[in-house]
N, C-alpha and C positions, 0 to 999 in steps of 0.2 A: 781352339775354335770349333773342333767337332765336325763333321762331313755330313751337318742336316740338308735338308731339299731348303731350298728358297722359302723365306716368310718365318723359320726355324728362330728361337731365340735365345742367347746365349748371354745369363744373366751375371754379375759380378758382386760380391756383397763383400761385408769388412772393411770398407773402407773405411767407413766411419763418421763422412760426410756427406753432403751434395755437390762432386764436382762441379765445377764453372770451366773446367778445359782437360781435355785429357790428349798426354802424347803418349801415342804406341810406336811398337818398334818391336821385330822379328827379323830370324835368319832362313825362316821354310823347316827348322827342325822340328820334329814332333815324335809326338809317341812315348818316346824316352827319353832322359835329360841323357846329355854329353855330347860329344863330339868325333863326329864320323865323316866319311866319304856319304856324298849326296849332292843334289843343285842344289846352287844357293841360290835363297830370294828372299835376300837382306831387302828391308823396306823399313819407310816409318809411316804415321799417319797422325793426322791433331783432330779434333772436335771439341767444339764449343756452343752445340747443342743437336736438335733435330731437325731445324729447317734444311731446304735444297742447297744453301752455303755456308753452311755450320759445319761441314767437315771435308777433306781433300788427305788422299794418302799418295805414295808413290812404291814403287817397289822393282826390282832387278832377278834375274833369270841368268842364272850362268849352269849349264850344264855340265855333268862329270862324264870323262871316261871315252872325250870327242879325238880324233884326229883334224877335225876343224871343228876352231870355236863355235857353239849357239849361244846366243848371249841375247839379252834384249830388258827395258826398261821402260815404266810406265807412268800416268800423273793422271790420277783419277778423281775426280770430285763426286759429289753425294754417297761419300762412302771415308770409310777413316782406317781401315783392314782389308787389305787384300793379297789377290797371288797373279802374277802373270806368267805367260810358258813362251818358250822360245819363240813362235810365231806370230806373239803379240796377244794372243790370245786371253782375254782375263778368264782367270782359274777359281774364281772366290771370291768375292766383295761380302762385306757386314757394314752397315751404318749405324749409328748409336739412335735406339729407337724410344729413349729413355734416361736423364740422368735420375738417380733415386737418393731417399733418402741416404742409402748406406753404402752407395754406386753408383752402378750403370748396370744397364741392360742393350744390351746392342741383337741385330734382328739381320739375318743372312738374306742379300738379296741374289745373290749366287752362289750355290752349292761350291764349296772349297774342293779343291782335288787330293790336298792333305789335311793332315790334320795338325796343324801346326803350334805354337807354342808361341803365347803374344805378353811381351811384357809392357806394363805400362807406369803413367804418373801422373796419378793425379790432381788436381790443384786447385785451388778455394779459391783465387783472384777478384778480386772486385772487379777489374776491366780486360774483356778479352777481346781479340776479333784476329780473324785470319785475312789473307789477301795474299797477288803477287805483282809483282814489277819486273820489267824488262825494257831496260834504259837501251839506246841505243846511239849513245853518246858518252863520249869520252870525257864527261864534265859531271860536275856536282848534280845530284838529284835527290830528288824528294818528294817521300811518300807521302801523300796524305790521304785523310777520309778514315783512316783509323778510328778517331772518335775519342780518339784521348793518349796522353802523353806515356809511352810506354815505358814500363824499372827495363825491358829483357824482351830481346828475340830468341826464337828458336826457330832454324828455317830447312828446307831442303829442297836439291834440284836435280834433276834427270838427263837434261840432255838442251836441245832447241825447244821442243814443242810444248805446248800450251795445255792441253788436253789431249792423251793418247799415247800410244808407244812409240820410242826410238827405239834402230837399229843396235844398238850396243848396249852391255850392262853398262851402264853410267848411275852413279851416287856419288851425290854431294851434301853434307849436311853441316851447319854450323850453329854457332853460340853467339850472342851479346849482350851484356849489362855497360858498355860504359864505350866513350875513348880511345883509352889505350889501349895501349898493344896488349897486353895481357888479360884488357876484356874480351877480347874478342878470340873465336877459334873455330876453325874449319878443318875438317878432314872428307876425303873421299878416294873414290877409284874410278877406273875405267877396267870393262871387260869386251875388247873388240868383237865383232862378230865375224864370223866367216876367215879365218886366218887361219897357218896353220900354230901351235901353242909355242910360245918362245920368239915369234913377231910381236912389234912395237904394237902396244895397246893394254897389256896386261900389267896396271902399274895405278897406284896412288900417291895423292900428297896428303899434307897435313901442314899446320902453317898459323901462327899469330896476327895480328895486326891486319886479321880478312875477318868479316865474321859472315861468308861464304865466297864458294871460286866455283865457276862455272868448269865443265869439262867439255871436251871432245874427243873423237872417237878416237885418240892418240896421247892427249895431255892435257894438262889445266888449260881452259880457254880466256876468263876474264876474273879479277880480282877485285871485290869489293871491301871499303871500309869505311867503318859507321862514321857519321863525324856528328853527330848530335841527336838526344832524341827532342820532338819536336813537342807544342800541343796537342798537333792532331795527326802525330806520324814520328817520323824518322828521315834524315838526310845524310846522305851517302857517297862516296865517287868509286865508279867503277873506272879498270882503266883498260875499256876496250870499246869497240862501236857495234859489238855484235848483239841483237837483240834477244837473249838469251832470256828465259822464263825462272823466275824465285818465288819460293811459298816461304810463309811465314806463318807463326803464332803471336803475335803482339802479345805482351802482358804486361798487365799495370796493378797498382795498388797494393803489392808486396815486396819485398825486398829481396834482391837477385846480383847473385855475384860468379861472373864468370872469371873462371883464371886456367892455370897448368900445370902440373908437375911431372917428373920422371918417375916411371913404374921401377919401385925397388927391385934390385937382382938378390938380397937377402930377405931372412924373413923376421927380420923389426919391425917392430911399429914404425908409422910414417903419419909425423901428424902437420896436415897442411894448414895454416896458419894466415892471416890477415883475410878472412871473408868481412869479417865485421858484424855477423850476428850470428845465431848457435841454426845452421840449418838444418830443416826437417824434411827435406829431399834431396838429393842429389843423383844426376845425371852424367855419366861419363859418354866420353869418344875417345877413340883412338886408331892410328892405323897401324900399329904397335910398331913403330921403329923409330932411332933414331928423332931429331927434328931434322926435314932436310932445311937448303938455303931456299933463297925465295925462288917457285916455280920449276924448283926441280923435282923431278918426279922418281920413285921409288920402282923397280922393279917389282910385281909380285903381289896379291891382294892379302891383306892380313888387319880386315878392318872389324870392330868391333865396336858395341852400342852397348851399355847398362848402368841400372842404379838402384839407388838404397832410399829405404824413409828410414832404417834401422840396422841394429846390428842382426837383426831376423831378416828381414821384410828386404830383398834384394835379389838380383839376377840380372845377367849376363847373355849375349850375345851375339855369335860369333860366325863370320864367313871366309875361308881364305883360299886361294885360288894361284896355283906357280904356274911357269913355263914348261910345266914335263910336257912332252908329249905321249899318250893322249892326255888331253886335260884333268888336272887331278885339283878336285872342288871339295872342300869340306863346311860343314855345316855343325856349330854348335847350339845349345843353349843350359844353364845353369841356374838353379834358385840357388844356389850355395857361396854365391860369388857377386859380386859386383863391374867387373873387367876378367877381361880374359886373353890372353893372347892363346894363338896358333903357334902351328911348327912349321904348317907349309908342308906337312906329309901325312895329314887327315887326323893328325894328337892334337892336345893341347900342351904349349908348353909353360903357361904359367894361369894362376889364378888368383886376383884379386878380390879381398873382404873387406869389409868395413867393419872396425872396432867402435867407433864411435862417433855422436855427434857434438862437439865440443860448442864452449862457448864464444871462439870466434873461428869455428873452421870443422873439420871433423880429421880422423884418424883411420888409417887403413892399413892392411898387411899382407904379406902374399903367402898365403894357404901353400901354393907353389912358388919358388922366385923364378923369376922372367931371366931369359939369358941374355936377355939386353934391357937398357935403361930406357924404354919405349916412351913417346912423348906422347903425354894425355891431356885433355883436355874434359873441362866440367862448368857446371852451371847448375849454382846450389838457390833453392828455393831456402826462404821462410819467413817469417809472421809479416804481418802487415805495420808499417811504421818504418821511416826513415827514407822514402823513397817519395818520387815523383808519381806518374798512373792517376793524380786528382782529375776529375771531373770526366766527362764525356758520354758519349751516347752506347758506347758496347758494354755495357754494365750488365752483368750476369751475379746474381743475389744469391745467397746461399740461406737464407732462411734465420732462424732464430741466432747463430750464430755469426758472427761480426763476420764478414769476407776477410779473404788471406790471412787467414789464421791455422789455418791444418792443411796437409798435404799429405798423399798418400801412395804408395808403390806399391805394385803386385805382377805377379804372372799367370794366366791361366792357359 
């Protein structure tokens, strides 16, 4: 992102199209690739153009090296990149001031405090739109005004609030293309603030059959799961009464298959099988452990964000955060990789790649193998055909060529 003054522009080329929606996603790393001791400020962000609600990011602040935690979390609109610090304070905002023929061009409207390291993906979709919901009822709900009938969500959440900072790092992010339980996928954490390191609060889940759970300053607070997508939306049941805040990217008019597998502990090929068509992006999560049961929560932050359009074109990551006292916070990120797991002592301890994109799935290997069979979750993009997203009003045109036909991943 670069540390220009306000109004600075920070252009992207190579992609190869005119994105219709872009998701970023960072850890606060910069400077140099890998993974060290530093705050983390794991975030994501979506855009689907340049108007005032074309774009919404969120992002998390856990400090290194505390004898009481500073932790803090944020949800920012007219803006798709940013940084928050422990007092709430926003460190950095960029809004995309441009999508281009061969990109984007995004335009700082706060000077960043780092200089951090943004990977993204980008996407040709015929129908895009963002929003959020927060039911406050323990019954079926449904979203509408979308504007047309969605293949895929992608979503994430902070905390209670609506616009602004909480009190704790809180991240919640998930996946959906369908139904089932293995459409759908959620991971996140919690990083309490003000405690001392090794009190209740330092802890994430990860989880099927959600495709996002709400957190609190202690644990998962509410669990949602898709049960249809609609014309003009999506219907859902949460199973809690708390009015908790969810963003979202709706997408339509391309073909989108969310599922899971186990991060291999050798280093074979692993080729994941039944997408149903040859994808040309893929998106991982994980919060590298285990699968827990439903709603139990994992000691220890070990969450990570990345993806590939290629066996080149891919990166990674990475935030993890234990109980030592004082707090010991690590921060990655990788172009060499696609997933990454942590150690929990400022390393990394494994590194996933992508071999290949097959014709109904793709294949991956671990550069390093993982000391455990860590449960992941993905949500693979590609071509247009074979899916729902007909009709509606959030239609974003890609120009000479047909929409949801190309999709593209970078870092800069």
């Amino acid at each position: 992102m670069g540390t220009g003054a306000a109004t600075t522009t920070v252009a992207e080329t190579g992609v190869g199209f005119t994105p219709t929606a872009l998701i970023f996603f960072w850890s606060g790393r910069g400077t140099t690739e890998g993974m060290g001791a530093g705050n983390g400020r794991m975030g994501m962000g979506f855009a689907i153009g340049t108007g005032a609600a074309d774009a919404q990011w969120m992002a998390t602040y856990h400090e290194d090296g505390l004898a009481t935690t500073d932790t803090r979390s944020t949800i920012y609109q007219n803006g798709c990149v940013g940084l928050v610090a422990g007092n709430g304070v926003v460190e950095g905002t960029a809004d995309v001031q441009s999508l281009d023929v061969d990109g984007f061009t995004l335009e700082i409207q706060t000077q960043f405090t780092e200089d951090i390291y943004v990977g993204y993906i980008a996407l040709d979709a015929a129908n895009v739109a963002i929003g959020e919901f927060n039911p406050a009822s323990a019954t079926q709900q449904t979203e509408t005004g979308v504007g047309f009938q969605p293949d895929g969500l992608v979503l994430f959440h902070n905390g209670t609030v609506i616009i602004g900072d909480a009190s704790h790092g809180i991240f919640a992010m998930g996946f959906a293309s369908g139904t089932a339980a293995a459409e759908q996928f959620t991971a996140g954490f919690t990083s309490r603030h003000g405690v001392t390191p090794g009190a209740a609060g330092i802890e994430g889940y990860s989880q099927d059959a959600e495709f996002i759970h709400t957190r609190t300053s202690t644990s998962t607070g509410q669990h949602y799961s898709l049960d249809s997508f609609d014309a003009d939306g999506f219907t859902y049941t949460p199973d809690g009464t708390a009015a908790y805040y969810n963003y979202y990217l709706a997408i339509g008019g391309i073909q989108i298959k969310v599922g899971n597998f186990l991060m291999p502990t050798d280093t074979n090929n692993l080729a994941i099988s039944g997408v149903g068509f040859q994808p040309e992006a893929v998106m991982f999560s994980s919060f590298n452990r285990a699968k827990p049961a439903f709603d139990a929560e994992i000691t220890d932050i070990n969450q990570s964000l990345g993806a590939a359009s290629s066996a080149t074109d891919r990166c990674a990551f990475l935030v993890t955060e234990d109980v030592e006292n004082p707090t010991e916070v690590a921060r990655g990120a990788s172009s060499t990789a696609c997933l990454t797991r942590g150690d929990l002592a400022d390393g990394l301890d494994a590194a996933m790649d992508l071999v290949s994109m097959d014709s109904d799935g793709f294949t991956v290997v671990m550069d390093d193998a993982s000391a455990v069979a860590a449960y992941v979750g993905y949500i693979a993009f590609g071509p247009a055909g074979g899916g729902g997203g007909g009709g509606g009003g959030a239609q974003r045109g890609s120009g000479a060529t047909p929409p949801g036909t190309r999709r593209g991943y970078g870092m800069f």
